[in-house]
ZAMILO-233390 format. One line per 4 residues: number of its first residue (from 1); their letters; for each residue x, y, z of N, C-alpha, C. Coordinates in Angstrom, 2 decimals. Layout:
N
NUM> A> X/Y/Z/X/Y/Z/X/Y/Z; ...
END
This chain:
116
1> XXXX> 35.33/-86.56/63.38/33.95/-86.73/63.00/33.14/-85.62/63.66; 32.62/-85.02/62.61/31.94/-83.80/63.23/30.37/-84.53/63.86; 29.97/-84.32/65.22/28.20/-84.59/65.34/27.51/-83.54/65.49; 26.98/-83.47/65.01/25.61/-82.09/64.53/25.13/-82.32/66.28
5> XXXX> 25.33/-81.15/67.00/23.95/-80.92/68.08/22.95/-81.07/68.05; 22.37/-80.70/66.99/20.40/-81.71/66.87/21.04/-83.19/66.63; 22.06/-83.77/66.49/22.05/-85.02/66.84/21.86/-85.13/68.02; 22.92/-84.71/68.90/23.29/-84.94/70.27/21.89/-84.79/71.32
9> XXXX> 21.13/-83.64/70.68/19.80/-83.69/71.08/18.88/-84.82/71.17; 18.82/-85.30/69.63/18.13/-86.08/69.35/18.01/-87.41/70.73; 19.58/-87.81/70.64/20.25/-89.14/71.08/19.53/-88.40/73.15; 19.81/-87.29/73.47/19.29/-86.97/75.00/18.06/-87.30/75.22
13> XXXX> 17.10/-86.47/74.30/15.57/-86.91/74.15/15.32/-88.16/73.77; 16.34/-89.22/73.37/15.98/-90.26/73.12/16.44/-91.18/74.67; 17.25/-90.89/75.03/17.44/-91.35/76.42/16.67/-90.95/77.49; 15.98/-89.65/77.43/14.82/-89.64/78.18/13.93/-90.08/78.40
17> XXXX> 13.30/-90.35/77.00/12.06/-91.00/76.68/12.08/-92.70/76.70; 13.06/-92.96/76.48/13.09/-94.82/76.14/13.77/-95.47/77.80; 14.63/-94.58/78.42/14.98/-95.90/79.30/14.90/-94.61/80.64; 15.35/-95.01/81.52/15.29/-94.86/82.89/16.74/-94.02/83.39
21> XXXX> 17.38/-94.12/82.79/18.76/-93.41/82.96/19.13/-92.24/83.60; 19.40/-91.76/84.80/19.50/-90.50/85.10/20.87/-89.46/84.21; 19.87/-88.68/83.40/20.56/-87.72/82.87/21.23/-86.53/83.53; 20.79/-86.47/84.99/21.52/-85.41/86.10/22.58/-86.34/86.39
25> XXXX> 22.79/-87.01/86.48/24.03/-87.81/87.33/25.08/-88.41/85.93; 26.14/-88.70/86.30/27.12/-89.39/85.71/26.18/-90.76/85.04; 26.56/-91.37/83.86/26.81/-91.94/83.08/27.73/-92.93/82.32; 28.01/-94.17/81.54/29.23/-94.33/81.57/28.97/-94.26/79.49
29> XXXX> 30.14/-92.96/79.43/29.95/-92.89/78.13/31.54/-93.23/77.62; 31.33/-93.84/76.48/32.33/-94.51/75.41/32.75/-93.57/73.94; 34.06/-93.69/74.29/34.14/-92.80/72.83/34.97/-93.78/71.71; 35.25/-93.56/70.45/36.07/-94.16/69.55/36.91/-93.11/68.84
33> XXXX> 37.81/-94.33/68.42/39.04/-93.62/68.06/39.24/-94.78/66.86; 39.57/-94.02/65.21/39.57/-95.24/64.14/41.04/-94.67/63.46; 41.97/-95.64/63.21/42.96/-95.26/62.44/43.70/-96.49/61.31; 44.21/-96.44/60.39/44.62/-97.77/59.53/45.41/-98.22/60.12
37> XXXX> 46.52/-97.79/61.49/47.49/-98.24/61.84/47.85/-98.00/63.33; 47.67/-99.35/64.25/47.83/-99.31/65.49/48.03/-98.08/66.48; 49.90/-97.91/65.99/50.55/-97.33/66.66/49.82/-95.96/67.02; 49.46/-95.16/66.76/49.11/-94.25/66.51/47.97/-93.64/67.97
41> XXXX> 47.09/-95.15/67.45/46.07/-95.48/68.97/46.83/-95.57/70.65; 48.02/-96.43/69.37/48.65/-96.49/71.35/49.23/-95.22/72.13; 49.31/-94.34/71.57/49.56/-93.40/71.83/48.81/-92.20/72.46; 47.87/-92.09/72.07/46.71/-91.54/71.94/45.76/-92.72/73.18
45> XXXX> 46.13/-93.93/73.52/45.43/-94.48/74.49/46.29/-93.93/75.56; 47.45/-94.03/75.85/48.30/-93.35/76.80/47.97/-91.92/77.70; 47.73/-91.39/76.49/47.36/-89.70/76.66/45.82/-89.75/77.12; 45.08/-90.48/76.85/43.18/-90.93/77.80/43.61/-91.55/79.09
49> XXXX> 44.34/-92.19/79.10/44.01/-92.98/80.40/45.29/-92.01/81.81; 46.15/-90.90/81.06/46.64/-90.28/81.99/45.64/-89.25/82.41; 44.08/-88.97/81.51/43.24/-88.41/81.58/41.91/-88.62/82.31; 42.34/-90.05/83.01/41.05/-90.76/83.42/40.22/-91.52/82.85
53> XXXX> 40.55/-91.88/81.55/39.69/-92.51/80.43/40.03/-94.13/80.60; 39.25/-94.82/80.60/39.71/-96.15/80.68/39.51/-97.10/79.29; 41.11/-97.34/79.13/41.12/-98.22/77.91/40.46/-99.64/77.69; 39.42/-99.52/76.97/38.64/-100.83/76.69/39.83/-101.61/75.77
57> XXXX> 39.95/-101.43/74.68/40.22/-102.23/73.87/40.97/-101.39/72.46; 42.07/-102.09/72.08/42.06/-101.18/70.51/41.90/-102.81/69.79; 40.84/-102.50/68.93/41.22/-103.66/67.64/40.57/-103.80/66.59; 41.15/-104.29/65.43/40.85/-104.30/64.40/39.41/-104.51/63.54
61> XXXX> 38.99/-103.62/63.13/37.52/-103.50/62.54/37.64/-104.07/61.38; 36.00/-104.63/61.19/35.81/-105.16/60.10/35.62/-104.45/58.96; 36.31/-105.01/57.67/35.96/-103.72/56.37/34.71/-103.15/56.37; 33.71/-102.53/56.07/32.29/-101.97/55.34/32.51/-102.15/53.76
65> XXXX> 32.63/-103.27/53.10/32.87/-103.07/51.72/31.29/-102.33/51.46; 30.09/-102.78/51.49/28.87/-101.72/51.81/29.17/-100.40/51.39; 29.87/-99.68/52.13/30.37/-98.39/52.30/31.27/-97.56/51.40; 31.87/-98.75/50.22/33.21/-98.82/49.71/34.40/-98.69/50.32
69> XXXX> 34.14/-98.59/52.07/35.17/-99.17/52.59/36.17/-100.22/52.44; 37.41/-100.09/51.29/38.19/-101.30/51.45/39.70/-101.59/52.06; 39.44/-100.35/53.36/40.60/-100.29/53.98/40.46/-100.93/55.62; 41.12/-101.87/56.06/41.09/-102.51/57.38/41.10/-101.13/58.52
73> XXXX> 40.31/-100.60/59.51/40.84/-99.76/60.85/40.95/-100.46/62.02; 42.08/-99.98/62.53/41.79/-100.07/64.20/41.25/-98.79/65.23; 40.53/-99.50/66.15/39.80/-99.04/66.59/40.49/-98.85/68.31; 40.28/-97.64/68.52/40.58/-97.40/70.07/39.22/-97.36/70.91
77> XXXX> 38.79/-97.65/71.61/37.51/-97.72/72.49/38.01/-97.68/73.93; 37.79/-96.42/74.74/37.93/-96.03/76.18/36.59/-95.67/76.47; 36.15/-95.79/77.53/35.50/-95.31/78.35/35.38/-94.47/79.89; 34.57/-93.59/80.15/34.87/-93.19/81.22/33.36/-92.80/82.41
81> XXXX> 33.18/-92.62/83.83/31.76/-92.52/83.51/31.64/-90.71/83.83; 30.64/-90.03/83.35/31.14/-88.56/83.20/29.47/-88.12/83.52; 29.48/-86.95/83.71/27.86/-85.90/83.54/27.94/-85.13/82.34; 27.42/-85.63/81.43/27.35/-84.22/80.24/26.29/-83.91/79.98
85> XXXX> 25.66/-83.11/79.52/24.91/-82.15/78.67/25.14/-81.97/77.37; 23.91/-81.57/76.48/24.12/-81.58/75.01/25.54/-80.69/74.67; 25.46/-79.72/75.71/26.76/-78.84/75.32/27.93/-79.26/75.61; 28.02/-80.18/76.82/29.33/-80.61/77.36/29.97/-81.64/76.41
89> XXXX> 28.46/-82.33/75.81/29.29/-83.31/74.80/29.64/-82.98/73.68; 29.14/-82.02/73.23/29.32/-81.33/72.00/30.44/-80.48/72.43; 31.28/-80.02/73.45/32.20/-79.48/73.53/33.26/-81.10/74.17; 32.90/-81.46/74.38/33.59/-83.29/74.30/34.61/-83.58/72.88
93> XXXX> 32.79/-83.81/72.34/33.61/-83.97/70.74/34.58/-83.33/70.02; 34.56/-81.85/70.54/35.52/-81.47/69.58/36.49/-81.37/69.84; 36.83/-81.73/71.39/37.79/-81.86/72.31/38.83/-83.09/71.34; 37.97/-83.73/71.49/38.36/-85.72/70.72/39.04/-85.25/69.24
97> XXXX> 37.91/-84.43/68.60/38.55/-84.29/66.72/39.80/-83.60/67.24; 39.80/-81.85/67.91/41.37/-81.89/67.72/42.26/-82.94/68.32; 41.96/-83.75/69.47/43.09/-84.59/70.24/43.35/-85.65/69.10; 42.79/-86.30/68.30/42.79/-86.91/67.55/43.64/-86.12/65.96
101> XXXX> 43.39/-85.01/65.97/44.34/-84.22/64.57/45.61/-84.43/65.64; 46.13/-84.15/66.85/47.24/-83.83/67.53/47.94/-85.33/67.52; 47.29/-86.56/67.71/47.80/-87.22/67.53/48.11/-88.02/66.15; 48.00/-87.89/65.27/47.82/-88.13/64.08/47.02/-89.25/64.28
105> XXXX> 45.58/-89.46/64.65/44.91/-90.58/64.20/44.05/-89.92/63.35; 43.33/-91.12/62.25/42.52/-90.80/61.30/41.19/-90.29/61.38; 40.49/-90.70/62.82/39.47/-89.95/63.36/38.98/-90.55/64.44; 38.32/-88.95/65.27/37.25/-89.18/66.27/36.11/-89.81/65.54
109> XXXX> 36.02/-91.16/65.93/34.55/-92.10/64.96/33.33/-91.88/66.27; 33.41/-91.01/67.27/31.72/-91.34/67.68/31.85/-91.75/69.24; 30.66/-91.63/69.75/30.18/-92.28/71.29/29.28/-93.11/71.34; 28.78/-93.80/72.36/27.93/-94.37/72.84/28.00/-94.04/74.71
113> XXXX> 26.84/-94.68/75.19/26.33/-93.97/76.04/25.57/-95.33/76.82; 25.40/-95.45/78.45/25.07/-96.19/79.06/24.80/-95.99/80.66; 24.01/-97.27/81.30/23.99/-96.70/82.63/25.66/-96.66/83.07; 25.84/-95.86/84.17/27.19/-96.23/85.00/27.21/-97.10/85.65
END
């Protein structure tokens, strides 16, 4: 999943402005991982958490028929707590899309972001 940097912007200036969060210091940010078929995650959870990433959870998402989604994913969700910058995460992400082509999962689906 490609994220546009004026996103990543957007989402900083939006953490500036709305909550209290120190953006100089570590953070605890969450990434995802979406594929039709487990195995794939577990693998790819192995390779995060020899990385420092801590495995939340892999499990099964709900369709988006909405979307014309009519295929079931599972979902990998690690977290870790980190310092980034618009650039660090944007060099994050693309870290995730290739680790994610290397492992054959179906995609880097995204972050979220929180106090540590």
């Amino acid at each position: 999943m490609a994220i546009a940097q004026s996103a990543l912007k957007q989402m900083f200036d939006h953490i500036s402005s709305e909550t209290d969060w120190n953006l100089d210091g570590p953070l605890r940010w969450e990434y995802f991982f979406a594929d039709p078929a487990q195995e794939p995650l577990q693998k790819l959870a192995e390779q995060l958490t020899q990385e420092g990433y801590r495995v939340i959870d892999i499990f099964l998402g709900e369709r988006d028929e909405d979307d014309g989604d009519d295929e079931e994913s599972y979902f990998l969700h690690v977290d870790k707590k980190e310092h980034h910058t618009i650039e660090s995460l944007n060099q994050r992400n693309a870290q995730f899309d290739a680790l994610a082509k290397r492992f054959h999962v179906a995609a880097y689906d995204g972050m979220d972001v929180g106090p540590a």
